[in-house]
FIRODO-120041 format. One record per residue (C-alpha): residue in three letters; x, y, z. Coordinates in steps of 0.1 Angstrom, whole numbers, plus 2048, in hexadecimal, padded with zeros to 3 digits. Each point is the difference from the previous one (the first is absolute). Example, Ala and Ser with C-alpha at 12.3 -4.5 7.8 and 13.67 -1.06 7.14 Angstrom:
ALA87B7D384E/SER80E8227F9/
***
This chain:
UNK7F685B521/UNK7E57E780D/UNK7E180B816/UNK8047F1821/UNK7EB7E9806/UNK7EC80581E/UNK7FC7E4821/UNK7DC7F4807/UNK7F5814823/UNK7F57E2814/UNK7DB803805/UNK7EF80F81F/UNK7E47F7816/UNK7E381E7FD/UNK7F280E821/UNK7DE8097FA/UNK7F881E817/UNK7E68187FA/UNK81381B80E/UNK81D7FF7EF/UNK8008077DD/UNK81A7EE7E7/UNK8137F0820/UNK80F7DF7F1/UNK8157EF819/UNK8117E080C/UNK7F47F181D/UNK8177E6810/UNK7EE7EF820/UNK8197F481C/UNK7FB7F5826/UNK80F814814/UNK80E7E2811/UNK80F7F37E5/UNK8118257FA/UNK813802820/UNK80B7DA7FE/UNK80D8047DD/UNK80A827800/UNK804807827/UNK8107E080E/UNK81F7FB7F1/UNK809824808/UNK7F57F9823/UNK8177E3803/UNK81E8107F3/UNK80181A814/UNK7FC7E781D/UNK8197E47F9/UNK8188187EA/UNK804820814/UNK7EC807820/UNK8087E2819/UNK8247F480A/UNK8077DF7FC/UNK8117E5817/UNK82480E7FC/UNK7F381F80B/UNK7FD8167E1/UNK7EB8107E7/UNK8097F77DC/UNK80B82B7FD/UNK81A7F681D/UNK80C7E17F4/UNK80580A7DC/UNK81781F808/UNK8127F081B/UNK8087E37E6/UNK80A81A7E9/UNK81480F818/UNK8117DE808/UNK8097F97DF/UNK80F8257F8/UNK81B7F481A/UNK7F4819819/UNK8017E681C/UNK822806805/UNK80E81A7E8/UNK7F8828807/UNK7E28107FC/UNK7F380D7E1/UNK7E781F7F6/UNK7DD7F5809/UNK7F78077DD/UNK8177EA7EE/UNK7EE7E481A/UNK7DE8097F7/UNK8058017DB/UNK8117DA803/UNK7E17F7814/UNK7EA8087E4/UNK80C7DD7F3/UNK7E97EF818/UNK7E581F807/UNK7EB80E7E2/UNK7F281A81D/UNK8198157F9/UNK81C81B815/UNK7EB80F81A/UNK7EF7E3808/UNK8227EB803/UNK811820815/UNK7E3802816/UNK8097DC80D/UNK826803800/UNK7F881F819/UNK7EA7EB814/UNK8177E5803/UNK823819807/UNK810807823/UNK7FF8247FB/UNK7D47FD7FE/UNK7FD7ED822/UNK7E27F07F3/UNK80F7DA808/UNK80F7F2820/UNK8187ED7E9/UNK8018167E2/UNK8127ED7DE/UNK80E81D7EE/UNK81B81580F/UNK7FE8257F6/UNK8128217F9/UNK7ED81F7FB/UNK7E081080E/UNK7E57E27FA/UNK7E8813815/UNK7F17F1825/UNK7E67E4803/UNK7F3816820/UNK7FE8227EE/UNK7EA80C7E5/UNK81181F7F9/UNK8277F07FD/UNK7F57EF7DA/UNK8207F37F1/UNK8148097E6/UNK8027F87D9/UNK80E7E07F7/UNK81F8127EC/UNK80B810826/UNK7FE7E180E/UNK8167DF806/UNK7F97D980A/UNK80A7E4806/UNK7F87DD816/UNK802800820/UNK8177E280F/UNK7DE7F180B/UNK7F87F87DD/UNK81D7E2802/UNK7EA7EE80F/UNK7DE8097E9/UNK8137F17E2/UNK8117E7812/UNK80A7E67E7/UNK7EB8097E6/UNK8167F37E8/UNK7FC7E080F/UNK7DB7F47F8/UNK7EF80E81E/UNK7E180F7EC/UNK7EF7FD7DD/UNK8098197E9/UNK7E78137E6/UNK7FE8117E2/UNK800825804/UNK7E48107F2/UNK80C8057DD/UNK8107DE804/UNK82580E7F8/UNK80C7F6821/UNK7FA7EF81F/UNK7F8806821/UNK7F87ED822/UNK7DD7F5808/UNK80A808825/UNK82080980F/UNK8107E9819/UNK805814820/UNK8127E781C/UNK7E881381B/UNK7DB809805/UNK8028207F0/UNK7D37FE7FD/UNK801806822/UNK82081A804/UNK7F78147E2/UNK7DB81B801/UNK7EC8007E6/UNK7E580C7F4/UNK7E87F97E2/UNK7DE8087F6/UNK7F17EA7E1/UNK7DC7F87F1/UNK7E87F8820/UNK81A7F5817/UNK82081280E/UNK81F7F3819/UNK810819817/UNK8207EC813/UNK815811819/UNK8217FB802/UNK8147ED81E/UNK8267FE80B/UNK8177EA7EC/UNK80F7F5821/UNK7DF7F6810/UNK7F27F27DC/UNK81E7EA800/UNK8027F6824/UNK7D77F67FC/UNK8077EF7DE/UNK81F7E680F/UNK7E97F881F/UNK7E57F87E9/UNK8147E57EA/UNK8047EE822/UNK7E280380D/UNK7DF80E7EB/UNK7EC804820/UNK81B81B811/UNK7F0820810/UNK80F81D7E3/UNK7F781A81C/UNK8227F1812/UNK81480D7E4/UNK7EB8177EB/UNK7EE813818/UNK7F181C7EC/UNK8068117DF/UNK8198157F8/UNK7FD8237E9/UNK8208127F4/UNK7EE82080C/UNK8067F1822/UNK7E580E819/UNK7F17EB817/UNK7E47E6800/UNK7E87FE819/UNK7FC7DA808/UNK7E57F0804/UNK8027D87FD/UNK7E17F67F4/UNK7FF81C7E2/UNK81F7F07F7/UNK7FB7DC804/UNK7E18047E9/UNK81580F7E6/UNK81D7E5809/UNK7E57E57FA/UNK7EC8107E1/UNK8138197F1/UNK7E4818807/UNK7FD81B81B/UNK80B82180F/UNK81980D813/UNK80D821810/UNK8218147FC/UNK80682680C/UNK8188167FB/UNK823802817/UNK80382680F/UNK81681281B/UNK7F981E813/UNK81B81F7FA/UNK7F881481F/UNK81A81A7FB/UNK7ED8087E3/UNK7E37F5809/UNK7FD7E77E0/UNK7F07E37F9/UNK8187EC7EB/UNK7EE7E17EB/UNK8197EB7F1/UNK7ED7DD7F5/UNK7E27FE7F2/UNK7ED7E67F7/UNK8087EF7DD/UNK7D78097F7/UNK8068237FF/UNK81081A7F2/UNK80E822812/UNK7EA8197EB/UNK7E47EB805/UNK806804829/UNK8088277FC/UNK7E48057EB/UNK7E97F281A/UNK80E81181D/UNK7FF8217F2/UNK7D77F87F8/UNK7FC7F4822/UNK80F82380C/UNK7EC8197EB/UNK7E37EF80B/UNK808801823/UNK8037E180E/UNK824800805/UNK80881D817/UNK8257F980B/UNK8128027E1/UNK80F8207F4/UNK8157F77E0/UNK8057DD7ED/UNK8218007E8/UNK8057DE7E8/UNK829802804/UNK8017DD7F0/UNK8228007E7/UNK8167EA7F0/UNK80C7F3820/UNK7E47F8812/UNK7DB80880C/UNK7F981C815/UNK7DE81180A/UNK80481A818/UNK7E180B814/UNK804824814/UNK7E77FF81E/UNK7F8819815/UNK809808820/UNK7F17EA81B/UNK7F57E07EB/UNK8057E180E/UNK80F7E97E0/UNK7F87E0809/UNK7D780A801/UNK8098157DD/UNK8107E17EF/UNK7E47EC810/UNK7E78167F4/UNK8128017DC/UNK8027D67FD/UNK7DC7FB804/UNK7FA8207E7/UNK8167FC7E4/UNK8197E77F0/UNK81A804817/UNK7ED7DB80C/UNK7F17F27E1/UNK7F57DB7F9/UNK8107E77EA/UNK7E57EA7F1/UNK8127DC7F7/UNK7F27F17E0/UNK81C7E37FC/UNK7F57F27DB/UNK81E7F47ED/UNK8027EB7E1/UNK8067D57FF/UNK8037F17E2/UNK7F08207EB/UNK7E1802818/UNK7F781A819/UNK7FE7F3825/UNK7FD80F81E/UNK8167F281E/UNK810805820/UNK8217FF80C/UNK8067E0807/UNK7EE7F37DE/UNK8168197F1/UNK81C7EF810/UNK7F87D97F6/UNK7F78127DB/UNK8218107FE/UNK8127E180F/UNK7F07EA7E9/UNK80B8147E1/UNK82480880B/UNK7FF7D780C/UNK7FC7FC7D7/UNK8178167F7/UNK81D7F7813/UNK7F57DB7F0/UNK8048107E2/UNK82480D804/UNK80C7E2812/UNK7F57EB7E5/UNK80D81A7E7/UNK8257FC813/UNK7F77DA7FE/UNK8017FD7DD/UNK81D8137F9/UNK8177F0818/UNK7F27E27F4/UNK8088097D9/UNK825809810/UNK8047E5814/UNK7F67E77DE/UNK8158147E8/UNK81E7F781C/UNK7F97DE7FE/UNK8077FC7DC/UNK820819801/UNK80C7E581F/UNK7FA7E57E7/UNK81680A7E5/UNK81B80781C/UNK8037D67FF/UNK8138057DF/UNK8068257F5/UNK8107EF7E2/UNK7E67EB7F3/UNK7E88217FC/UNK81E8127F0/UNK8017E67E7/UNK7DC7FE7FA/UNK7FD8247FB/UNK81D7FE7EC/UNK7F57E37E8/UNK7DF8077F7/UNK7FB8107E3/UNK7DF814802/UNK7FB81B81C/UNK7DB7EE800/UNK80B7DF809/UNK81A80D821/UNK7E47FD817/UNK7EF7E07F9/UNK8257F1800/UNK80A80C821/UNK7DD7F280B/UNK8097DF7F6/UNK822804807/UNK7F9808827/UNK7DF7F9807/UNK7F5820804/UNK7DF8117F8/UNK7FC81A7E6/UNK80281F816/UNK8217F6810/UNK80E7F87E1/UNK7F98217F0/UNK80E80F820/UNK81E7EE7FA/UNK8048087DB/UNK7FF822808/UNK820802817/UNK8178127F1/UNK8217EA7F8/UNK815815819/UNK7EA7F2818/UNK8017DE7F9/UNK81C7F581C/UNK7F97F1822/UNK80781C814/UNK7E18157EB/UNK7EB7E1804/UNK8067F782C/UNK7FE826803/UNK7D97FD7F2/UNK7FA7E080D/UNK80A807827/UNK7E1812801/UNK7ED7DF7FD/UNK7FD7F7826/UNK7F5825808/UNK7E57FF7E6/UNK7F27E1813/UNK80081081E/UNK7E881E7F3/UNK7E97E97EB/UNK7FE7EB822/UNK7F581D811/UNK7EB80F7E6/UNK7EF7E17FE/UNK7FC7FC825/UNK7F28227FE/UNK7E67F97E4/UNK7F87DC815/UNK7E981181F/UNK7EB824806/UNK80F804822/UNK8268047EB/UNK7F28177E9/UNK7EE81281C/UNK826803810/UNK80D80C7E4/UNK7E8821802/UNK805800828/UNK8228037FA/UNK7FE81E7E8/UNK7EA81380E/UNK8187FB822/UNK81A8127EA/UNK7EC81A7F5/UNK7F9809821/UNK81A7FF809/UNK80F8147E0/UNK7E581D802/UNK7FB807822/UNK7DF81C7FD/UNK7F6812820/UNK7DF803805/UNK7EE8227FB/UNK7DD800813/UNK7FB80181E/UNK7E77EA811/UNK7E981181E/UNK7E87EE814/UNK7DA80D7FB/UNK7FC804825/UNK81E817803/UNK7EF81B7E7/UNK7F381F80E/UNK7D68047F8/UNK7F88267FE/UNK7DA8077FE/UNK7FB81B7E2/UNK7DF80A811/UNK7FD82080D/UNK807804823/UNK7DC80080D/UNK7F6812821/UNK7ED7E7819/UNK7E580D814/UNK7DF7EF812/UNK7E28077EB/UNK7DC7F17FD/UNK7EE7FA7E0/UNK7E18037F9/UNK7E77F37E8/UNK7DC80A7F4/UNK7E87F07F0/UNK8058087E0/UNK8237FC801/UNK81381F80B/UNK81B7FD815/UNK80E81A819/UNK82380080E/UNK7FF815822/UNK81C802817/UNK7FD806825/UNK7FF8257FC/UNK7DF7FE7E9/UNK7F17E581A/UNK80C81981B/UNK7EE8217F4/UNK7DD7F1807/UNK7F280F7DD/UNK7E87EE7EF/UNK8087EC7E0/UNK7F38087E4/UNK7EF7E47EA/UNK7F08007DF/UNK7DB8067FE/UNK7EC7DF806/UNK8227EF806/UNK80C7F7827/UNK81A7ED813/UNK8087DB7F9/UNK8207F680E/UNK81F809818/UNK81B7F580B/UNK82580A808/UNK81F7FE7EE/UNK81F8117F3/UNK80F8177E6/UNK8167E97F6/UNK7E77E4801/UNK7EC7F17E1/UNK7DA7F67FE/UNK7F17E47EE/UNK7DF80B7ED/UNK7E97E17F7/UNK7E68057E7/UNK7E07EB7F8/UNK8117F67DC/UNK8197EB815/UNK81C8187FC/UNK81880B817/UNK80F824800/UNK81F809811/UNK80A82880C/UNK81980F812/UNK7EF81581D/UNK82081E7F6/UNK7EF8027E1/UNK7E680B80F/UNK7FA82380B/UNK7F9809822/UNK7DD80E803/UNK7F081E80F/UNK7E57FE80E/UNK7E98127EB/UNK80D7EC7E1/UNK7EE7E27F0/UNK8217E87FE/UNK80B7EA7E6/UNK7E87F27E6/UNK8107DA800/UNK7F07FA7E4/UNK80F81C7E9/UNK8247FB815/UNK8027DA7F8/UNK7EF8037DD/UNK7E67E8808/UNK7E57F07E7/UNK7E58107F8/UNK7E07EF818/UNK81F7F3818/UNK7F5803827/UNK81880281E/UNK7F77E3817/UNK81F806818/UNK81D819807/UNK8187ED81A/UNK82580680B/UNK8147E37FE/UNK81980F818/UNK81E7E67FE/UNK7F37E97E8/UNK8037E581E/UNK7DC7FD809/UNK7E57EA7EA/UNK7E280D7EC/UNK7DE7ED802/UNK7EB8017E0/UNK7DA7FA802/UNK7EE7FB7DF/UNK7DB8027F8/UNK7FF7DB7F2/UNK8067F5826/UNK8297FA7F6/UNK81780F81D/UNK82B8017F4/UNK81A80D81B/UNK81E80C7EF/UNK81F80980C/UNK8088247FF/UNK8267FC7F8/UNK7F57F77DA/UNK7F38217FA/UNK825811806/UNK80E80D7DF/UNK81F8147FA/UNK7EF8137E4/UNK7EB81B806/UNK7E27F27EF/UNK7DD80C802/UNK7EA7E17F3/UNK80C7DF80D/UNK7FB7DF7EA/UNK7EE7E480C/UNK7FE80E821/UNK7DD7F1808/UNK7ED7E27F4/UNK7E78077E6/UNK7E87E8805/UNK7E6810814/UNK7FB825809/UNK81380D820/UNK7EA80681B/UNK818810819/UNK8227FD811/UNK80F7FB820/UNK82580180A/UNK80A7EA81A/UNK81C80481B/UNK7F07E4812/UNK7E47E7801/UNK7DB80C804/UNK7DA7FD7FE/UNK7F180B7DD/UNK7DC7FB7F8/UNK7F27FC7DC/UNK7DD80D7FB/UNK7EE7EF7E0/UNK7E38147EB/UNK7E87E880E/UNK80480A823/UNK8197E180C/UNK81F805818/UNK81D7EF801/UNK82280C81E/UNK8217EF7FC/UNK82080180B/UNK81D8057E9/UNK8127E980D/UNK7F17EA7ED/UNK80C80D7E4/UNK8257FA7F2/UNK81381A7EF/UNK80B7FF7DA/UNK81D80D7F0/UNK7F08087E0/UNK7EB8237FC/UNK7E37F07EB/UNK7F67DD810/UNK7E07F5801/UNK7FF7FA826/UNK7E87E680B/UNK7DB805804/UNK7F180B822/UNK7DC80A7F8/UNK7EC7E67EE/UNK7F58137E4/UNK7E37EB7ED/UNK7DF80E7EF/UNK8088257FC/UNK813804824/UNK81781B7FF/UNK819813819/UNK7F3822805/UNK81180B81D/UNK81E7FC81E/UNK80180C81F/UNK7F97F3825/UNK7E47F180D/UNK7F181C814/UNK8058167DE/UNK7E17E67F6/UNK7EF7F2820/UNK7EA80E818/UNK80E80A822/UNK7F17DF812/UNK80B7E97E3/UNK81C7E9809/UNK81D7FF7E5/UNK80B7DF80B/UNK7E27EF7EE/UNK81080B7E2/UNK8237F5807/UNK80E7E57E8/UNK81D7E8808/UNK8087F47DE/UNK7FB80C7DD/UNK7EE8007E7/UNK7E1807813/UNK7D980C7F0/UNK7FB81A81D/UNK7E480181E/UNK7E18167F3/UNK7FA81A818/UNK7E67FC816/UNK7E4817805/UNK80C805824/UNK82480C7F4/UNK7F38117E6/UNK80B82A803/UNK7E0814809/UNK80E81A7E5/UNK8137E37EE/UNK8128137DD/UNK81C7F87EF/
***
């Protein structure tokens, strides 16, 4: 036996490497780039264009190709057959394989409830949409077919409507798109996450879609909101409308929205029945979080919660205890768990094989557009077949002139080859009506056959007349689809399942704490501790107890249920809730405000205010001479957050701060000994937190705002303030005059 003879190793590149001994390798250099484009992209687009996004007609390709299966399996009007027998069939047309193709047949069946209009009618357990715990059953258990709605998904799809594809083993065809006679984009939800981009559609009411859709063919510029006035969920519940959340997602295809559950009180048994919820959600993701929220404490009222959700509907039954008011629970429960959850609109659909994001009235003219071609398409299609009839008809009324004379052409010529060009010469006829004719059998070959066939002749006008009037303008073909989607409607009449509740109608519970309110006064030292003291402390006369080398700084009233703004010289702005605060003795030190609002290190406290209601202004004075009132409202936040951003401007550092519930006198005092008093009316307010202002003190050649106050704060008692009164700003300041000057003058 011959040695075999061995290949030539292809040769390698060395790596020279002083630390690795006898390493021989191949080193092939590639761009990253240039990786992902070749490697990375086409996988990226596949899973974009071939399975993640629906299309025009409403459909991923997993939906269309076993409904297409299903269609041609006879199942659109014969009985249902074992799932299993279906999904095996579908693996014609999917290579994903069975639990893949199941998965969507339970998504798309009545018995799921995961579609308003669902396409496959079911037998069998195929789980709930709503419930995570009620999975369906195995595909051999189970039986399908299509639903009646699916007439008008494969509405004559025999006749031309769509193009037609190889499968992916390219033993059969399939359709590129299925020709559904109404917007099912829009009736149909559906959801699909792909390489960097994702669409999340919700579904709305057939009735509503098509009522929207044959206004639109008249006139593109009609209001939708008329007719389709929210979307619709087949877990019902109700959605809390709010027009402009929904005209931007009606315009752009992008946006939120708001659905909570539907519940009724039992109060015989003192049970909270929840019935819808919304179609975001699932009922052991709301238990789940209910229970939490109890064992932690901040749900009080409930005693028991029981998921009693079955084959025959949803059911979550909430035991409370004695004494609870529902509505405040269910209140309390919306704004705490998904019993109201948000449904974030990402509208991107495929056109022509590209992703696009659009909104519901481009999804419309899109969807018109490519059902306009369509219907073209089958017109033309019933065109050209009447056409062929109505020519072949012609040539069988021709040889009705003399039956005879085609008998005895037929009958004298002596090759079968030469019977058709002889009854072409012998009646003027073309070659396609004479091989009709030559292939009537000889029983038939008597007038009363032949007037039978030909009577049909006037009818066949008639059609191509009107198939061609059809074809001849838009606005007919636009009738055409007006007209079936009128009998749709009329066909499939869907109640709507969500409710629609105004936003002003919703009951607002606070989930604060009930706070006590009380009068207290706060104080301030020096270096930044803060005391609480109610009117008792005040009351008791003892002395307060400071921090050696530290004294007082500030006071003022306010109220435990207040807040106080804390200004620092970094141009920050702290907010604090005076109940967070506890009320101090007075032999105690107080807050630290530093440690409580986790300050910077080197960060000073100019000012501790109460804003009371948020109604008043705020004057800011600025050591580069800049002066900015603000209005107070823009500092209210619903969060409870410590550190507000851009709460002060940051181009200078904050001298001090005044609030203002009316117009007054403020002097600025410069740190080379100049004065300027102004009135604030001067001044007009700003909405936003961190203007500039405008300049008051002239600030040139190392002038700077050291302090604020009033003028006898740093005048003599026989100065006279109005000398340093200014009318208009900006101003460069009076110096102060010897005679004003303070005898003990210190700042």
């Amino acid at each position: 036996m011959a040695a075999r003879k061995k290949k030539a190793s292809p040769k390698k590149k060395h790596v020279d490497n002083p630390n690795v001994i006898g390493l021989h390798s191949e080193v092939l250099e590639q761009p990253i780039t240039e990786t992902l484009e070749v490697n990375y992209m086409p996988y990226a687009m596949s899973t974009n264009v071939s399975r993640a996004f629906p299309e025009i007609d409403g459909f991923k390709p997993s939906h269309r190709k076993l409904l297409y299966t299903m269609y041609k399996m006879g199942l659109l009007n014969g009985a249902r057959q074992k799932s299993a027998n279906i999904v095996g069939q579908t693996m014609k047309l999917n290579p994903h394989g069975d639990a893949a193709i199941y998965e969507t047949m339970v998504r798309l069946a009545t018995g799921n409830e995961a579609l308003l209009t669902p396409f496959v009618e079911s037998k069998g357990n195929f789980g709930k949409y709503y419930s995570g715990d009620l999975s369906y059953a195995a595909s051999r258990y189970t039986e399908a077919k299509l639903s009646p709605i699916c007439a008008e998904v494969f509405k004559d799809i025999d006749r031309d409507p769509v193009d037609f594809v190889d499968s992916y083993d390219g033993a059969m065809q399939e359709p590129r798109l299925l020709p559904t006679a109404f917007p099912n984009v829009l009736v149909s939800a559906n959801k699909g996450i792909g390489v960097a981009m994702a669409s999340d559609i919700c579904g709305f009411n057939l009735n509503e879609v098509c009522d929207a859709t044959m206004h639109f063919l008249k006139d593109p510029d009609y209001d939708l909101f008329k007719t389709m006035s929210a979307p619709d969920f087949s877990t019902g519940g109700e959605l809390i409308y709010k027009r402009e959340e929904l005209e931007r997602v009606y315009n752009t295809g992008l946006g939120s929205f708001q659905v909570r559950s539907r519940w009724r009180y039992l109060p015989s048994e003192r049970i909270i029945e929840v019935y819808e919820i919304p179609y975001t959600t699932k009922t052991d993701v709301i238990i789940d979080r209910i229970v939490k929220l109890s064992k932690e404490g901040k749900v009080r009222e409930i005693s028991d919660i029981r998921d009693e959700t079955d084959l025959s509907g949803l059911r979550i039954a909430i035991d409370v205890k004695r004494g609870t008011d529902p509505e405040k629970l269910m209140a309390k429960l919306f704004q705490m768990t998904t019993l109201q959850d948000t449904f974030s609109c990402n509208f991107n659909v495929l056109v022509d094989g590209y992703p696009k994001v659009m909104g519901v009235r481009e999804i419309l003219a899109e969807w018109v557009a490519w059902r306009m071609e369509s219907t073209r398409r089958r017109v033309r299609f019933d065109l050209n077949k009447k056409s062929e009839k109505l020519h072949l008809l012609h040539g069988l009324e021709a040889i009705l002139l003399d039956i005879d004379k085609a008998v005895d052409i037929i009958r004298h010529t002596e090759l079968e080859a030469d019977v058709v060009p002889n009854l072409m010469r012998g009646f003027d006829i073309d070659q396609v009506q004479a091989e009709y004719v030559a292939n009537i059998r000889l029983r038939n070959i008597n007038r009363e056959y032949i007037l039978n066939r030909t009577k049909d002749i006037e009818a066949l006008d008639e059609e191509i007349a009107s198939l061609k009037k059809i074809l001849s303008s838009d606005d007919n073909v636009k009738q055409v689809i007006y007209d079936e989607l009128a009998a749709i409607n009329k066909k499939y009449v869907t109640p709507r399942k969500t409710g629609i509740v105004d936003a002003e109608d919703i009951v607002q519970v606070s989930l604060e704490p009930e706070v006590e309110d009380y009068p207290v006064t706060i104080m301030v030292s020096k270096e930044g501790y803060l005391k609480k003291l109610t009117d008792r402390v005040l009351r008791s006369g003892a002395d307060l107890k400071y921090k050696d080398g530290d004294s007082p700084w500030l006071e003022f009233p306010s109220t435990n249920r207040g807040e106080l703004l804390v200004l620092t010289d970094q141009s920050q702005c702290y907010k604090v809730k005076v109940c967070t605060l506890s009320d101090t003795k007075s032999a105690d030190l107080g807050t630290f405000l530093a440690t409580k609002l986790e300050m910077e290190d080197g960060e000073n406290i100019i000012h501790v205010l109460d804003p009371g209601d948020y109604k008043s202004d705020i004057l800011y004075i600025f050591r580069n001479g800049r002066v900015a009132r603000v209005a107070l409202s823009g500092y209210v936040t619903k969060q409870n957050r410590k550190k507000l951003k851009n709460a002060i401007y940051v181009g200078s550092p904050l001298v001090d701060a005044i609030v203002l519930s009316e117009n007054r006198d403020v002097t600025l005092f410069s740190n080379d000994e100049r004065l300027i008093t102004f009135n604030t009316e001067l001044l007009k307010t700003k909405t936003t937190n961190s203007t500039q202002g405008l300049i008051a003190f002239t600030c040139k050649k190392g002038r700077e705002v050291i302090a604020v106050g009033k003028p006898e704060e740093f005048l003599g008692p026989d100065a006279d303030p109005a000398r340093y009164v200014v009318d208009k700003l900006p101003s460069a300041g009076t110096s102060i005059s010897d005679e004003d000057r303070m005898t003990l003058f210190d700042l």
